[in-house]
N, C-alpha and C positions, 0 to 999 in steps of 0.2 A: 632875638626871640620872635615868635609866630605874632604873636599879642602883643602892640602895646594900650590897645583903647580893648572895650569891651564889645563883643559881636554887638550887631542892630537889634537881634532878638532877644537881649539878655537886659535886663532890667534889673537895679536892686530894691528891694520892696521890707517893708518891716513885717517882722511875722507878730502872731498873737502874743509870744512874750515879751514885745518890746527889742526885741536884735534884728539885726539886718542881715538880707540873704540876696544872695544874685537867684536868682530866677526867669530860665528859658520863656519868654512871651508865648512863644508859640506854641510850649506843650504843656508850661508850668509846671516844670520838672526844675528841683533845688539844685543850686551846683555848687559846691561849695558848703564847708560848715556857716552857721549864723556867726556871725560877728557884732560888738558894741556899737560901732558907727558904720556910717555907709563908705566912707574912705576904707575902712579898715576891712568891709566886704568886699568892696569894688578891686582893692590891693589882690585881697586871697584869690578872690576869680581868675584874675587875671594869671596870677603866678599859677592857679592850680589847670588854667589851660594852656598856660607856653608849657605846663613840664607835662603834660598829658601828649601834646604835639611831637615833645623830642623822644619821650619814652614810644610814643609811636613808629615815629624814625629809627629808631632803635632794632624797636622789634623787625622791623624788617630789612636791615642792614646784617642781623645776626641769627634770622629762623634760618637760613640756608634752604633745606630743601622741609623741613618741617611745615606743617601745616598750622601750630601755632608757635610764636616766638619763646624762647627759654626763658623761666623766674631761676634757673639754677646756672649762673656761668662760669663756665673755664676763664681758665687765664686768657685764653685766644679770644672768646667771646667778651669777655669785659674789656680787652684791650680794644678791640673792633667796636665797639661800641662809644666807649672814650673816643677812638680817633674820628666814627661818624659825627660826634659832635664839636669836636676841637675842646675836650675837654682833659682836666689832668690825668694822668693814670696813677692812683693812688696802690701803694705795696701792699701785699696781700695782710700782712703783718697790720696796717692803721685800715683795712676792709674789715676784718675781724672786728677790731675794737670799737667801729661806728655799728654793729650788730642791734641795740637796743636803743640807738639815740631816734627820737622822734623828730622827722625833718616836718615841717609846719608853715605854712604862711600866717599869719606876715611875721611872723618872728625868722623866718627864712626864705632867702629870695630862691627865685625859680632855679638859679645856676649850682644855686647849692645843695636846695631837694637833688636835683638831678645826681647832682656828683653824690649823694648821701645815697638815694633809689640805685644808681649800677654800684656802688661798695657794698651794701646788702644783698644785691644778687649776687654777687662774688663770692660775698662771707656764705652764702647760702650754699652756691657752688663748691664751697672749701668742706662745708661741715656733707655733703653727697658723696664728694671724695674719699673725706677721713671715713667716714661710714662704710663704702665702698671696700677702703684699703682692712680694716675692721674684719668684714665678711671675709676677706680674701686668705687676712692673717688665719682664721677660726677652720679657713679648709686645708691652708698649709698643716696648721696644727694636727687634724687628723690622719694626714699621710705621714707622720714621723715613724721611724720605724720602730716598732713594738707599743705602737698604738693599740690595744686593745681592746676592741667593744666598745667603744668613743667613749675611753676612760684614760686616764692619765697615772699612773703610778707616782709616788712621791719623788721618785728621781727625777723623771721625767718632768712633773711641778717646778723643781727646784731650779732644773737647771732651765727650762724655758723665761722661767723668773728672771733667770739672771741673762737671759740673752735679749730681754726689755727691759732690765734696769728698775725692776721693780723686786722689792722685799717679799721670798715666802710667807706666806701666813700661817700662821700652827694649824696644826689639825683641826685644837677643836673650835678654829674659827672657818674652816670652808663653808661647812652645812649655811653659815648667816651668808656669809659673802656670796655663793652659789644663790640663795632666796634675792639677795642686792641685783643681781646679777639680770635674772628675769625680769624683777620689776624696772628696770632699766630698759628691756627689749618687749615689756608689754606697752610703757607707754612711749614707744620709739624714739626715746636718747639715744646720744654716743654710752655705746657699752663698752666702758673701762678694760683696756685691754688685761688688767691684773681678776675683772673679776671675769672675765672667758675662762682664763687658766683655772679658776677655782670652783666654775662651773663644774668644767672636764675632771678635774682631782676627786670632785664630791661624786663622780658618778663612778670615776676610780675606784675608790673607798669601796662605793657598796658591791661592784664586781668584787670585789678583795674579800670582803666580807659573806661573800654567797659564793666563793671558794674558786674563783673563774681567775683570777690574777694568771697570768703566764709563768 
């Protein structure tokens, strides 16, 4: 690691509530959350400048020709990244699952933030993709043939259901699942590829209904 003492200009100092904080001399700029004792600030400093260094390293090991380094990596990019640091390469399957764990000093050392920070850019890069493959599905969908008016006839529902391995929905639940559907893509989730299909059905429907079905 970059760090093992603390730069000359960094000092830890107690703040007005009684916790310890590292603190740049020269600008008196906080680095670091406050912490109970001064070991226990001096620790996180530390850690939170060797993995500030490597995540630097990083970033320019993997912008390529970009002008700022990626928060969203491919499997190429997090590979390359891992091997700038001679670290593990964790499978995309345990990147997923560290998605919401908090990497922390001093409850975790620098080597581990680091390996926790590129499995989260991963998971991030992973849920870009799936979002990606998502959009990609929803324009295959509308070139099927006897697509009409970007609506879906019930055969059409039924059978694209079954080529996702997902269960039709009765009738008189699209109208709900189609409303699920939106509020999913206003506050930009993965939009469930069963409720796409129930989208296009409900807008089916009401062609069918206002006598335009094929």
């Amino acid at each position: 690691m970059a760090y093992s003492e603390l730069p000359d200009d960094v000092e830890i100092v107690e703040n007005a509530q009684g916790r310890f904080e590292p603190r740049s001399a020269e600008r008196d700029v906080r680095i670091g959350v406050p912490k109970t004792t001064p070991e226990a600030a001096r620790v996180a400093c530390l850690t939170y400048l060797n993995v500030r260094a490597a995540m630097d390293r990083v970033g320019a090991a993997v912008r390529g020709t970009s002008a700022y380094p990626p928060t969203h990596y491919t499997r190429e990019q997090y590979e390359r990244a891992c091997d700038e640091l001679g670290l593990i390469r964790l499978p995309d399957s345990v990147c997923q699952s560290l998605g919401d764990v908090r990497f922390e000093p001093p409850e975790h050392d620098a080597e581990t933030i680091i390996i926790g920070s590129l499995a989260q850019r991963r998971r991030s890069g992973l849920l870009a993709e799936e979002r990606r493959q998502r959009r990609d599905f929803e324009k295959d969908l509308v070139r099927l043939p006897g697509f009409y008016s970007h609506g879906l006839t019930r055969e059409q529902y039924e059978k694209t259901c079954m080529w996702i391995g997902a269960d039709p929905a009765p009738e008189r639940r699209i109208t709900a699942l189609k409303a699920a559907c939106y509020e999913q893509e206003e506050v930009g989730d993965m939009v469930d590829l069963p409720l796409i299909l129930a989208k296009w059905r409900a807008t089916g429907k009401y062609k069918e209904r206002r006598g335009r079905a094929p």
